[in-house]
BAFI-3210 file (N, C-alpha, C; in Angstrom, 3 decimals, decimal comma, padded with zeros to 6 digits):
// residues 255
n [1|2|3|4|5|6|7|8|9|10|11|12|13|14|15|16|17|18|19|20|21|22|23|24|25|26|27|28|29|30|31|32|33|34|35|36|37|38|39|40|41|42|43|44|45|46|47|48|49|50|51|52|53|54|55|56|57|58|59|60|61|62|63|64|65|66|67|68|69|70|71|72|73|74|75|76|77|78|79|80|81|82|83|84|85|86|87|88|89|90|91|92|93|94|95|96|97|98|99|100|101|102|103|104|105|106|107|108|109|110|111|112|113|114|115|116|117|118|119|120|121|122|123|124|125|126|127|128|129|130|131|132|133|134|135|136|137|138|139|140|141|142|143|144|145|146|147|148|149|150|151|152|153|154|155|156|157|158|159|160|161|162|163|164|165|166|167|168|169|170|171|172|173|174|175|176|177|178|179|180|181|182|183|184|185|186|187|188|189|190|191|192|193|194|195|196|197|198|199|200|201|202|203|204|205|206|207|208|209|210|211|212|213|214|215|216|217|218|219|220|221|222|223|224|225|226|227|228|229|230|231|232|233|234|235|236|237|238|239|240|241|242|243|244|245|246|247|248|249|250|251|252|253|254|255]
n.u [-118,256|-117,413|-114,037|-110,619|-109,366|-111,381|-113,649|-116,085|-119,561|-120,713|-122,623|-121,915|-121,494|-121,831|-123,826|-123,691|-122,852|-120,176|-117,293|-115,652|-112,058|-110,706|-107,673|-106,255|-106,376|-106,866|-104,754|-102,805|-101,526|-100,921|-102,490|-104,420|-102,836|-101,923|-104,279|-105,220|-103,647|-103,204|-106,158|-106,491|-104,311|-105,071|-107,566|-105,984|-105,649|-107,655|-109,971|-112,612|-113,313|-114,117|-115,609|-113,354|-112,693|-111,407|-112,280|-113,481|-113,321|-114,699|-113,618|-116,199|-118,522|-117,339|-117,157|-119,981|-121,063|-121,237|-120,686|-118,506|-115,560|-112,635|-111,668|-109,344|-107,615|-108,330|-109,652|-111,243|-110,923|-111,260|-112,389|-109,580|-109,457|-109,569|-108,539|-109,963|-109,980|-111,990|-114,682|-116,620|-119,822|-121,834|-124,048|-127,398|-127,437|-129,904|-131,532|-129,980|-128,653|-125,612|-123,534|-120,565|-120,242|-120,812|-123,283|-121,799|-123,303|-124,259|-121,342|-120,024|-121,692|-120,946|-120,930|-118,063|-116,340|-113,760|-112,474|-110,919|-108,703|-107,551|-106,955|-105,431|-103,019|-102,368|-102,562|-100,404|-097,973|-098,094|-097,958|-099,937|-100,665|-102,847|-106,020|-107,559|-110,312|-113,554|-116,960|-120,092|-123,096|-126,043|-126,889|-129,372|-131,983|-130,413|-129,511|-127,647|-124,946|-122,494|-119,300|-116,810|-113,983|-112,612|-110,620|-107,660|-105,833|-103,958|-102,009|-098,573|-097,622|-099,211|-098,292|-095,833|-094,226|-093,069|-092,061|-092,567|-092,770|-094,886|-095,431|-098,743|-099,667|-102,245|-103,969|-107,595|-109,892|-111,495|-111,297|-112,267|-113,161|-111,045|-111,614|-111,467|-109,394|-106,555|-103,856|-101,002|-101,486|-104,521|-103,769|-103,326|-104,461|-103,649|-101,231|-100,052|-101,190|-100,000|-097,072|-096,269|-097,603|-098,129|-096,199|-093,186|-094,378|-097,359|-097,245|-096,195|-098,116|-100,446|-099,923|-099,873|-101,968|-102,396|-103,028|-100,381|-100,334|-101,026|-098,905|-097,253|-095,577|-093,819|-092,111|-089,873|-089,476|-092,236|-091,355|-089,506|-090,691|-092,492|-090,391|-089,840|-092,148|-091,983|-089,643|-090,656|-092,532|-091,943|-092,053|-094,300|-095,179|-093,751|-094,340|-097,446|-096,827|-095,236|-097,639|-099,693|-097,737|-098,228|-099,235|-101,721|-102,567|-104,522|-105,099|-106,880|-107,739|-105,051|-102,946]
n.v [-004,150|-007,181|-007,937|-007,261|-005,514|-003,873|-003,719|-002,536|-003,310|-002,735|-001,118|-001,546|000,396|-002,052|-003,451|-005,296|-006,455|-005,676|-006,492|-004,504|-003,313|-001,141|001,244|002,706|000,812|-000,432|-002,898|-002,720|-000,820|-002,829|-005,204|-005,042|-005,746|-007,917|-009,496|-009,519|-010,739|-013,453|-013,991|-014,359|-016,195|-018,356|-019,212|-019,574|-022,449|-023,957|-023,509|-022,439|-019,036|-015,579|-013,429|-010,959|-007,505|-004,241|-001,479|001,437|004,390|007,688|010,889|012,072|010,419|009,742|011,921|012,506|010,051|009,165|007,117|005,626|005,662|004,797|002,935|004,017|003,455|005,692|007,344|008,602|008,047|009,087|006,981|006,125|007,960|006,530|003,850|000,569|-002,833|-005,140|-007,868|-010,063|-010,076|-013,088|-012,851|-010,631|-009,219|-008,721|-010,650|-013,071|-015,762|-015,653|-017,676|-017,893|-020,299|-023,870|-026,443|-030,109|-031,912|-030,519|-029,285|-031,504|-031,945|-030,206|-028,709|-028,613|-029,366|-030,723|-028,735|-027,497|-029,043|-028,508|-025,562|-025,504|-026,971|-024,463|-022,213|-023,096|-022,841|-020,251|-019,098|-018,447|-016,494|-015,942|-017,461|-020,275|-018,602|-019,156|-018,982|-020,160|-020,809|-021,064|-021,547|-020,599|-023,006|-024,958|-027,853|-027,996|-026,382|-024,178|-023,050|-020,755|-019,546|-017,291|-013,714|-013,596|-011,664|-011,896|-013,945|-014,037|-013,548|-010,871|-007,582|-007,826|-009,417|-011,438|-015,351|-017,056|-019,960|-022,561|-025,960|-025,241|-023,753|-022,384|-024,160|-025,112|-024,279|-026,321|-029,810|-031,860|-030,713|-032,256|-034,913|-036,628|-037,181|-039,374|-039,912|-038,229|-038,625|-037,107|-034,811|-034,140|-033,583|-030,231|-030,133|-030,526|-028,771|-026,613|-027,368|-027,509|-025,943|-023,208|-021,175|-018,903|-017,192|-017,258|-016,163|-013,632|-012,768|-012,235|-010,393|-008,278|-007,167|-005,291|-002,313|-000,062|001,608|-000,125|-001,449|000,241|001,795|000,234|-001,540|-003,905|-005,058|-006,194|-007,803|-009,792|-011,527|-012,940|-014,109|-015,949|-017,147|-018,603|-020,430|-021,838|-023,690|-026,244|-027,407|-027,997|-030,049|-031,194|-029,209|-030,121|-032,783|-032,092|-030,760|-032,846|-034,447|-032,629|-031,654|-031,793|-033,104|-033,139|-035,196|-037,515|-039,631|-040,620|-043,235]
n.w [-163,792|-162,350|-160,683|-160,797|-163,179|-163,051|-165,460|-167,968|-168,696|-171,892|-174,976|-178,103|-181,181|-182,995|-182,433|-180,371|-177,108|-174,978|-172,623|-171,540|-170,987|-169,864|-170,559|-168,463|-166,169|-162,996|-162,622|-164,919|-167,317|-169,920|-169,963|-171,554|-174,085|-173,250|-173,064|-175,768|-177,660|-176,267|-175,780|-178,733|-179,552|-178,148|-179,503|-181,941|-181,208|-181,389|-178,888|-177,175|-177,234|-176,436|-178,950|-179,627|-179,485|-180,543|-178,954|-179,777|-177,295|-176,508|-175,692|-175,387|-174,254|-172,074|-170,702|-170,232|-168,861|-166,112|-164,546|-165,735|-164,668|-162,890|-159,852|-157,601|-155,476|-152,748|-154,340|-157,183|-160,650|-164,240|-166,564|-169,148|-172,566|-176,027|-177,399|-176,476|-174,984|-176,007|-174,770|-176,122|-174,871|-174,368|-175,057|-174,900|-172,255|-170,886|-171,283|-171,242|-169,031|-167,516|-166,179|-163,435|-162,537|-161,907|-161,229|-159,896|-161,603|-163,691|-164,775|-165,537|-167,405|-169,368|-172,810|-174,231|-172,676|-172,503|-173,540|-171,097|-170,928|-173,202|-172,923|-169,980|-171,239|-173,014|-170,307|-169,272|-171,255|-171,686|-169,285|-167,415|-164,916|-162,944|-161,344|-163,723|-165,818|-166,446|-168,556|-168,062|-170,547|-171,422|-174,794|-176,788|-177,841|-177,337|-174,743|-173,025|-171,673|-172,714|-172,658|-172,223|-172,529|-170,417|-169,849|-170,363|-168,596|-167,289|-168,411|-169,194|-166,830|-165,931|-166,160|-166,140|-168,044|-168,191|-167,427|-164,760|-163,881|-162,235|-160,842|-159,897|-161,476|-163,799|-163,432|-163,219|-161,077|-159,921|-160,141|-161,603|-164,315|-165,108|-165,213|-167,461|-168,050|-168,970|-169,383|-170,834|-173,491|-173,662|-174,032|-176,572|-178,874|-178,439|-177,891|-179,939|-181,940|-180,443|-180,852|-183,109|-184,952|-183,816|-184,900|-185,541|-187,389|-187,468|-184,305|-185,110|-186,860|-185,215|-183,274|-184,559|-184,478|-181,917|-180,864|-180,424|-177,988|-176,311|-175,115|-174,402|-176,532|-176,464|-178,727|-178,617|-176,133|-176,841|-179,092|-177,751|-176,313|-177,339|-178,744|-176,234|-176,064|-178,357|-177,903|-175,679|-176,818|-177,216|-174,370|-172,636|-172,443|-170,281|-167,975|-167,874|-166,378|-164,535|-162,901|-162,952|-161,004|-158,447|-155,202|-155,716|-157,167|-159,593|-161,988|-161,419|-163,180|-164,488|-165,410]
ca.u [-118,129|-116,786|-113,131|-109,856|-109,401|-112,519|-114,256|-117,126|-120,256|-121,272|-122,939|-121,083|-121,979|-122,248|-125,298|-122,867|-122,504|-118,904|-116,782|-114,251|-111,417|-109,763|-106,460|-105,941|-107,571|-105,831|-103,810|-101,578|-102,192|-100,411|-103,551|-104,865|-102,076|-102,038|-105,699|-105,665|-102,763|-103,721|-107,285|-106,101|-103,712|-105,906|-108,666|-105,665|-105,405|-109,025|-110,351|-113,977|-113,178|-115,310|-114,888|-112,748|-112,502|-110,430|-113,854|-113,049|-114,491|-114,802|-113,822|-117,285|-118,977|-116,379|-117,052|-121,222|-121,303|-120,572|-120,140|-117,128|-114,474|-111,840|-111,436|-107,666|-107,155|-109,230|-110,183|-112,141|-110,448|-112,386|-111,486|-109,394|-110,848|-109,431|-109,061|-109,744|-110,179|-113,642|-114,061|-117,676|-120,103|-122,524|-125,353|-128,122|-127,293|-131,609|-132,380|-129,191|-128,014|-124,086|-122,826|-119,328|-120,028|-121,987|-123,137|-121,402|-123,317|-124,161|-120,657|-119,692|-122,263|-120,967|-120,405|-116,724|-115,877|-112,477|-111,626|-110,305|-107,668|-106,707|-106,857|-104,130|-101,698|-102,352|-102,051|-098,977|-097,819|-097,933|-097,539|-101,268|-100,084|-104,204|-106,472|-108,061|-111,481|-114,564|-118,352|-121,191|-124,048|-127,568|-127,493|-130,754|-132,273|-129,381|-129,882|-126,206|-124,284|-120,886|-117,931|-116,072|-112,836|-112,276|-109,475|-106,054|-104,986|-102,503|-100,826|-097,666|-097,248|-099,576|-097,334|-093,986|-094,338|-091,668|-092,701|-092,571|-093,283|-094,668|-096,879|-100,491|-100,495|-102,895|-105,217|-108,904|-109,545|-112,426|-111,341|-113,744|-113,109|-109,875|-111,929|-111,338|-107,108|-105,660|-102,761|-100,426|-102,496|-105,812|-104,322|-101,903|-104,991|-103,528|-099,811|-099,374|-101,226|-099,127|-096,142|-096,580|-098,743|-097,931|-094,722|-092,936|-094,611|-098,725|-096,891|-096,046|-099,543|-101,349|-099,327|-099,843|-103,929|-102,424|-102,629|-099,085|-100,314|-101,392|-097,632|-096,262|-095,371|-092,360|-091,890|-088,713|-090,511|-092,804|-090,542|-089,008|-092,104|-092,671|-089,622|-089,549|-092,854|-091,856|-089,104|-091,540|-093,455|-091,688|-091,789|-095,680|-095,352|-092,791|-095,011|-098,248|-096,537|-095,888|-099,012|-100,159|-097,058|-098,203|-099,446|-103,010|-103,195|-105,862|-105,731|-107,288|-107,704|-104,313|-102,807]
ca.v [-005,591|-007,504|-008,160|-006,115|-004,591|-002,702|-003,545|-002,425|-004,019|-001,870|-001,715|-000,708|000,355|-003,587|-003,773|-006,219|-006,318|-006,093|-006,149|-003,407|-003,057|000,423|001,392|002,927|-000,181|-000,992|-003,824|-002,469|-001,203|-004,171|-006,287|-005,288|-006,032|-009,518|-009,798|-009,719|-011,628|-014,565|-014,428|-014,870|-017,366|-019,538|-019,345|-020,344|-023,574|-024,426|-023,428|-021,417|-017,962|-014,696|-012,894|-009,506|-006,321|-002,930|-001,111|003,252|004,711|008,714|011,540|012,732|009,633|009,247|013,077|012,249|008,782|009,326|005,565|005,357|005,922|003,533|002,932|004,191|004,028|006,314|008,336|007,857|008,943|008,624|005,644|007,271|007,834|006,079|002,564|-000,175|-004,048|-005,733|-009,161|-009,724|-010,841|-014,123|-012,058|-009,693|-009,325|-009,141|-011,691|-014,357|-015,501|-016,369|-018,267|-018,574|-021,699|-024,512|-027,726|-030,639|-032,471|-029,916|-028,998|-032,864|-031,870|-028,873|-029,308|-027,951|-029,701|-031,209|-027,759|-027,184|-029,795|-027,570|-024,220|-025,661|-026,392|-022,918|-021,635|-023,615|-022,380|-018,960|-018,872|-017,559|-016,381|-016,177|-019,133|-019,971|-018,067|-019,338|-018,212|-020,853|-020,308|-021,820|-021,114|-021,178|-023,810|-026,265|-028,501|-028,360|-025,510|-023,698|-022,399|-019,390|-019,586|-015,623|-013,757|-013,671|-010,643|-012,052|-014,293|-013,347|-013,030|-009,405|-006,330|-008,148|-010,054|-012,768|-016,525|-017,766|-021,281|-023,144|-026,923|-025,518|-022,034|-022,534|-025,525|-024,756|-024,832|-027,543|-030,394|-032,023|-030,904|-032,895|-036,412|-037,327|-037,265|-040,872|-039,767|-037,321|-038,380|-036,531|-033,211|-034,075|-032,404|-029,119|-030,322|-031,117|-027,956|-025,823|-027,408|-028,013|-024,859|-021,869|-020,796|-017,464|-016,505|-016,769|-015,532|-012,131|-011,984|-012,081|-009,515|-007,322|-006,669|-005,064|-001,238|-000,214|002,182|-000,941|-001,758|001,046|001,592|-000,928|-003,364|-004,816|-005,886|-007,337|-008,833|-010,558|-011,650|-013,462|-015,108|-016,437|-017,813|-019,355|-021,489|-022,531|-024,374|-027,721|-027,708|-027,878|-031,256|-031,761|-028,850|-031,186|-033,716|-031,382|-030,545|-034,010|-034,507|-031,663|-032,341|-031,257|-034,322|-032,640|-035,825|-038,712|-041,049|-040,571|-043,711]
ca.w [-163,677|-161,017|-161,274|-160,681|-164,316|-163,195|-166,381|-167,795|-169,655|-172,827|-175,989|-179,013|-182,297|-183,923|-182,014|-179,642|-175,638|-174,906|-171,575|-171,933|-170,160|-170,497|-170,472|-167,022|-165,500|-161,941|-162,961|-165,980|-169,081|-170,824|-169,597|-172,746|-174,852|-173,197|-173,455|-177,161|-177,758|-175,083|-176,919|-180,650|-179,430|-177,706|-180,635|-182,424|-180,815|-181,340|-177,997|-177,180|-176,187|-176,721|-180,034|-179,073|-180,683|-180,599|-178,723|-179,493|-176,578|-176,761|-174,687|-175,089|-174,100|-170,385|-170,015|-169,894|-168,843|-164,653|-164,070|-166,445|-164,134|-162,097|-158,578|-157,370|-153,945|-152,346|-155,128|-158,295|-161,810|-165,702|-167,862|-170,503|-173,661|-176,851|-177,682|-175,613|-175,211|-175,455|-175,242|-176,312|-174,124|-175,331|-176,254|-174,385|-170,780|-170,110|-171,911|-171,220|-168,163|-167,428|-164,794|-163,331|-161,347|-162,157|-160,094|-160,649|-162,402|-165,293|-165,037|-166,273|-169,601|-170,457|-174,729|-174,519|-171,477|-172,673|-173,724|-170,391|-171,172|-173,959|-171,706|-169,326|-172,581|-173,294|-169,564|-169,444|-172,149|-171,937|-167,467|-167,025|-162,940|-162,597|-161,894|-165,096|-165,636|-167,588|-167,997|-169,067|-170,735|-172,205|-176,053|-177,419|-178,644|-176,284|-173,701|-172,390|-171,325|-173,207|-171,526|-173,042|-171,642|-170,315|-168,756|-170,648|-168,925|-166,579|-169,411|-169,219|-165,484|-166,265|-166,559|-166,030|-169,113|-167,673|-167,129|-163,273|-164,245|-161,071|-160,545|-159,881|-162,378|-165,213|-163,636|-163,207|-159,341|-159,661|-160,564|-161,764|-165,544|-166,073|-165,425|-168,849|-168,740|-168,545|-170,034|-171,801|-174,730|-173,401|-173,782|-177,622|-179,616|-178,299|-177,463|-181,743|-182,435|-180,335|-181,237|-184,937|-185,829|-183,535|-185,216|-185,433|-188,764|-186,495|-183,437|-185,691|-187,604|-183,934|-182,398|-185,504|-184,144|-180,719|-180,897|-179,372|-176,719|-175,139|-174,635|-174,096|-177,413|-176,560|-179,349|-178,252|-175,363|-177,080|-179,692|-176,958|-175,478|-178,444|-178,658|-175,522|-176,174|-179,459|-177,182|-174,674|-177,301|-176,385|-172,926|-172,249|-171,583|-169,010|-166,897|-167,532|-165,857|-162,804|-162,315|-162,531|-159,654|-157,756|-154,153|-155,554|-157,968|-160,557|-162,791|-160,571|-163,676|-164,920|-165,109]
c.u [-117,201|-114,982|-111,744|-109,210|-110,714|-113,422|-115,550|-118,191|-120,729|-121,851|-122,620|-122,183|-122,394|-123,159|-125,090|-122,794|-120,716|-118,177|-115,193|-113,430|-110,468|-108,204|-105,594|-106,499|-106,525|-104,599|-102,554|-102,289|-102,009|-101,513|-104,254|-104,148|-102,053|-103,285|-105,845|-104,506|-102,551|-104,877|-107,145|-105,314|-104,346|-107,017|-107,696|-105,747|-106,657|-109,951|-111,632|-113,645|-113,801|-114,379|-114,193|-112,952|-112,334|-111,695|-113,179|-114,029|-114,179|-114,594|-115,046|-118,216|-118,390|-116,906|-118,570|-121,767|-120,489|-119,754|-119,120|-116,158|-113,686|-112,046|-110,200|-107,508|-108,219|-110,421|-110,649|-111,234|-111,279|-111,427|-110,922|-109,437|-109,507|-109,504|-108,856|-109,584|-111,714|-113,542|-115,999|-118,697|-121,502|-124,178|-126,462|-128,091|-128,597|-131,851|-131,051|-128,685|-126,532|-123,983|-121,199|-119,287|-121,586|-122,086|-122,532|-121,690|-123,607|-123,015|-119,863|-120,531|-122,264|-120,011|-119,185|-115,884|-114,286|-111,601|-110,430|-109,115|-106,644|-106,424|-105,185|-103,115|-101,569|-102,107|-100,274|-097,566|-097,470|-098,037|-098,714|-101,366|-101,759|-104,942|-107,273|-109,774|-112,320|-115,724|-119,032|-122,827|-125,404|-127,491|-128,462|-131,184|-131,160|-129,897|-128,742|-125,247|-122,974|-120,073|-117,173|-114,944|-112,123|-111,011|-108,192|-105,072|-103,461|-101,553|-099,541|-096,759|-097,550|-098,473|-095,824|-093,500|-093,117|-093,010|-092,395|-093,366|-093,783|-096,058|-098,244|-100,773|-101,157|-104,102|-106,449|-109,018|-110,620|-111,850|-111,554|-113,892|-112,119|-110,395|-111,474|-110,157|-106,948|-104,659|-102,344|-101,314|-103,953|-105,358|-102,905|-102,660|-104,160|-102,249|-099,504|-099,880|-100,076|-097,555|-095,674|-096,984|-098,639|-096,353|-094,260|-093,869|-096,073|-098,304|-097,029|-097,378|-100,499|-100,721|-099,524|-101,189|-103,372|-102,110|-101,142|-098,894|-100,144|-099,909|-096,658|-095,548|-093,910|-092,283|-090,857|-089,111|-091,242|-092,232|-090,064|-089,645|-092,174|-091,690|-089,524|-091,257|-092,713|-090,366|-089,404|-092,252|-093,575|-091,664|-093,055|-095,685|-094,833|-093,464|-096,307|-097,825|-096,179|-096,111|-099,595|-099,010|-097,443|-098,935|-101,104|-103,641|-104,581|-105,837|-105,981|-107,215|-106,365|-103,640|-101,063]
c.v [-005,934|-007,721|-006,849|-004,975|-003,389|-002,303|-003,095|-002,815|-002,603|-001,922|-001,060|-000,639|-001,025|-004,077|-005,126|-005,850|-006,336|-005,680|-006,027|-003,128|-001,557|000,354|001,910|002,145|-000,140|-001,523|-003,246|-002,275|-002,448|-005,302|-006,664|-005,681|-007,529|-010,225|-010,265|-010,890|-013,333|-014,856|-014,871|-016,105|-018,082|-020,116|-020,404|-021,723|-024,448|-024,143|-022,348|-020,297|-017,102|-014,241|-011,435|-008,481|-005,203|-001,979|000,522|003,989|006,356|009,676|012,079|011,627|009,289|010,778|012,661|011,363|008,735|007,883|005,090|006,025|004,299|003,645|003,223|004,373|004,173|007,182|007,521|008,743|008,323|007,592|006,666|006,642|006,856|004,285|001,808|-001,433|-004,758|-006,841|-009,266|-011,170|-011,535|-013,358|-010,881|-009,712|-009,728|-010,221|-013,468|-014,360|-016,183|-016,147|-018,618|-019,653|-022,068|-025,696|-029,022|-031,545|-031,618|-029,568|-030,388|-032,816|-031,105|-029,171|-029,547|-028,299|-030,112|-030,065|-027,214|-028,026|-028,674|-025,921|-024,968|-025,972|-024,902|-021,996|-021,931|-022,783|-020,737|-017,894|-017,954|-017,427|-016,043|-017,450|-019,095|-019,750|-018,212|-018,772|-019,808|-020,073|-021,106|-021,301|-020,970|-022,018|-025,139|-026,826|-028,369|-026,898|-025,640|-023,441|-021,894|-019,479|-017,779|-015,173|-013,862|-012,781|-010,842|-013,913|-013,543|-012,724|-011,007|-008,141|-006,676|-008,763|-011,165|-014,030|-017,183|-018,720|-021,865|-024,791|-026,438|-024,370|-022,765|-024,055|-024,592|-025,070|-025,969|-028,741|-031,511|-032,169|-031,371|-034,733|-037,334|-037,861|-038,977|-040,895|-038,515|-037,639|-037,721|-035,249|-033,500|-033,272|-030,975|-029,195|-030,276|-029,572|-026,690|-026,129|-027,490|-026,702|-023,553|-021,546|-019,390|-016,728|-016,193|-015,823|-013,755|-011,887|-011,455|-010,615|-008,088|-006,458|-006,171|-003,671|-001,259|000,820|001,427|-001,554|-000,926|001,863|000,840|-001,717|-004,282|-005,822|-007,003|-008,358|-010,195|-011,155|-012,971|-014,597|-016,349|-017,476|-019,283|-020,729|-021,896|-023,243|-025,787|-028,077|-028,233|-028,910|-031,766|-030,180|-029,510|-031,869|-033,221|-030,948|-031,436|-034,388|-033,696|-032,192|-032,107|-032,414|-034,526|-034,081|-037,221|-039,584|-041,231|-041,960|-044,197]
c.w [-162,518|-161,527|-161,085|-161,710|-164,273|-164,678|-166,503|-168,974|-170,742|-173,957|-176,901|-180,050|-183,291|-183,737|-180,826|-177,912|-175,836|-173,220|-171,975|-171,159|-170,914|-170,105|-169,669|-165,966|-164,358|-161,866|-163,729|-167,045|-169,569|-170,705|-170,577|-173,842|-174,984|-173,400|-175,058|-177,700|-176,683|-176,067|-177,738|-180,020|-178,939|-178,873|-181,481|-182,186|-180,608|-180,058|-177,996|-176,446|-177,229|-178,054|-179,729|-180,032|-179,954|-180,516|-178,484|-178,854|-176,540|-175,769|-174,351|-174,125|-172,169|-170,266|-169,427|-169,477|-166,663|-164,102|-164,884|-165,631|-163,821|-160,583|-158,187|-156,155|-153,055|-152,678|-156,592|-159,492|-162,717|-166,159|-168,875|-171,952|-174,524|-177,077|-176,735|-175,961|-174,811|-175,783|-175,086|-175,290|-175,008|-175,350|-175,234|-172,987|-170,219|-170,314|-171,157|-169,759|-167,728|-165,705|-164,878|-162,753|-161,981|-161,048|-160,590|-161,644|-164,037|-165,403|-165,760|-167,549|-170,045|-171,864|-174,565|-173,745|-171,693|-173,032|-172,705|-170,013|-171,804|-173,392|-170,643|-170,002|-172,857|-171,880|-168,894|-170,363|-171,936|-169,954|-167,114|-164,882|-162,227|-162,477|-163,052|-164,623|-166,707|-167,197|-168,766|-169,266|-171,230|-173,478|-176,373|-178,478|-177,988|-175,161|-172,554|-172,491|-172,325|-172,447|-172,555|-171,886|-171,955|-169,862|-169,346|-169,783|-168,218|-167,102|-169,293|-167,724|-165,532|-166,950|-166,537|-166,898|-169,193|-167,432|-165,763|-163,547|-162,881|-161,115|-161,275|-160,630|-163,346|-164,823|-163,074|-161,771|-159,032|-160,847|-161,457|-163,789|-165,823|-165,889|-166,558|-168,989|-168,303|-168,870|-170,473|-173,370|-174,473|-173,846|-175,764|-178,516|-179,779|-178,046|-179,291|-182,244|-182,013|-180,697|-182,979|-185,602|-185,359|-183,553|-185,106|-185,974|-187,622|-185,355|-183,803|-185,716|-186,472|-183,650|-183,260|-185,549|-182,911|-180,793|-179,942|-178,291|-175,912|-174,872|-174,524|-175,152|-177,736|-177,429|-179,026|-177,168|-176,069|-178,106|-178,821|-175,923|-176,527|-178,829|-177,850|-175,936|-177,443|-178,758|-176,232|-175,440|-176,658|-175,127|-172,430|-171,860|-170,530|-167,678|-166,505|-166,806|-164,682|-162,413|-162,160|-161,109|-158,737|-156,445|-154,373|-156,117|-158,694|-161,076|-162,214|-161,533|-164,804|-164,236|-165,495]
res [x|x|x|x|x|x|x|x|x|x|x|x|x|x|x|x|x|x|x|x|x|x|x|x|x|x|x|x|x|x|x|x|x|x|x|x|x|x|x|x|x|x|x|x|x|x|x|x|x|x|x|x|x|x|x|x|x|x|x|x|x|x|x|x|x|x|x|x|x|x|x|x|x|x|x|x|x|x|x|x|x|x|x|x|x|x|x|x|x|x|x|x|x|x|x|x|x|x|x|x|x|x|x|x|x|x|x|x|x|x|x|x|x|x|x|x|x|x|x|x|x|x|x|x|x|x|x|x|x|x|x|x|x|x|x|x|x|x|x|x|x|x|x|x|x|x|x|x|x|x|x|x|x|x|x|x|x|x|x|x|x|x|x|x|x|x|x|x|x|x|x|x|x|x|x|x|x|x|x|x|x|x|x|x|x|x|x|x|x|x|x|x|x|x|x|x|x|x|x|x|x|x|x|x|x|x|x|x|x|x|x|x|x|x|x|x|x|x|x|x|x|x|x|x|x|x|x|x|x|x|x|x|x|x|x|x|x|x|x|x|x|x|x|x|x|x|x|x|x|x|x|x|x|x|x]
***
C-alpha cells in the first residue's frame, strides 16, 4: 500500500480485507500502539473509522510470502512475524472501489460529512502532526458516499509521543468540509463528548487492547501519555479558535 508505514493489504482468517501495518514499519513501531489507541478513541467520540484488529501474522507465512518485506534505505528486510495492526478495509478490494479524493460536489454529499468537524476535535485533541487522512466509498445499495476517517498513526506527534500543539495540525487540507461551522457550536457534539465522557477510567479500558511490544513494553510511557491526554481535554477549544485565526481561515462561514 501506498503510504510510509509500508503497509500491506491482506486477507485474514474472518474472511475480512485488512491493511496491516507491521511492526518494523519505517516510521516507528509505536505507530501501532498509536494506531489502536487513536482508533478506539475516536470511535469513542462517535466518529466513522474502520473496525481494527490485533492481525497474527506468522513466521511461516513472511518466510513464503516474497512481497512481505519493508523498504529500508537501500535494502529490503521481512516484516516481522507476530502481531500486528489491521485496520479493516470497507469490504472486497475487486469488487469495491475507494477513493482518497473526491470532486467537490460529491464531496459536499458525503453522509458523514460533519464528521470531519468531529475529526479536528479529535486531531486537536490528541496533536495528530499528520494531515488528516480519509477514504470514501459507495456502500451498496447508497446513493452518497462514506468517509472512514484513517490514519491515527502519527497521533501523538508518532514515536515521540509529546504534543507540539500548532494553528493548522489536525485540519483536513480541503476545505470545503468545514462549510457547515458558524460557530464554536458546530463542533460541541464532540467538544461535550470529549470533555464529559473521555475520562481516566475509558482512557485505561482503551489502552488495555494495545499489545505492549507495540510500545516498547514501556508502560510508564504510556501511562504518561495518557495523562497528559486526560489534561488536554479542556483545551480543544481555545486551539479551534486558532485554527479558525490561522492565516489559512478553514471556517469561511464562521461568524
Amino acid at each position: 500500500m501506498r503510504g510510509g508505514a509500508q503497509a500491506h493489504l491482506m486477507r485474514c482468517d474472518d474472511g475480512f480485507y485488512y491493511i496491516v501495518k507491521f511492526q518494523n514499519n519505517p516510521q516507528h513501531s509505536r505507530i501501532l500502539a498509536n494506531e489502536m489507541l487513536g482508533t478506539a478513541l475516536a470511535a469513542r467520540l462517535g466518529l466513522l473509522t474502520p473496525p481494527m484488529a490485533v492481525v497474527e501474522v506468522s513466521a511461516e507465512l513472511i518466510q513464503y510470502t516474497a512481497e512481505l518485506v519493508v523498504q529500508l534505505g537501500m535494502g529490503r528486510t521481512p516484516c516481522r512475524a507476530g502481531r500486528q495492526f489491521g485496520s479493516r478495509y470497507p469490504g472486497d478490494p475487486a469488487r469495491l472501489t475507494v477513493h482518497d479524493f473526491l470532486p467537490d460536489q460529491q464531496l459536499r454529499e458525503v453522509e458523514n460529512l460533519n464528521d470531519f468537524l468531529g475529526m479536528l476535535v479529535f486531531d486537536k485533541w490528541t496533536c495528530n502532526t499528520n494531515g488528516r487522512q480519509a477514504i470514501f466509498f459507495l456502500e451498496p445499495g447508497r446513493s452518497h458516499y462514506v468517509a472512514w476517517m484513517i490514519d491515527q498513526g502519527f497521533c501523538f506527534n508518532a514515536g515521540e509521543l509529546d504534543f507540539p500543539d500548532a494553528p493548522l495540525r489536525g485540519l483536513y487540507a480541503r476545505h470545503r468540509v468545514y462549510e457547515s461551522v458558524r460557530g464554536m457550536e458546530s463542533f460541541e457534539p464532540w467538544l461535550d463528548r470529549l470533555e464529559n465522557r473521555m475520562t481516566p477510567s475509558v482512557l485505561d479500558e482503551v489502552q488495555k487492547q494495545i499489545p505492549p511490544e507495540w510500545y516498547d513494553f514501556d508502560s510508564d510511557a504510556l501511562f504518561r501519555l495518557l495523562e497528559q491526554l486526560d489534561r488536554r481535554r479542556k483545551k480543544v477549544r481555545e486551539w479551534v479558535v486558532a485554527a479558525r485565526d490561522s492565516f489559512r481561515q478553514p471556517f469561511v462561514n464562521w461568524k
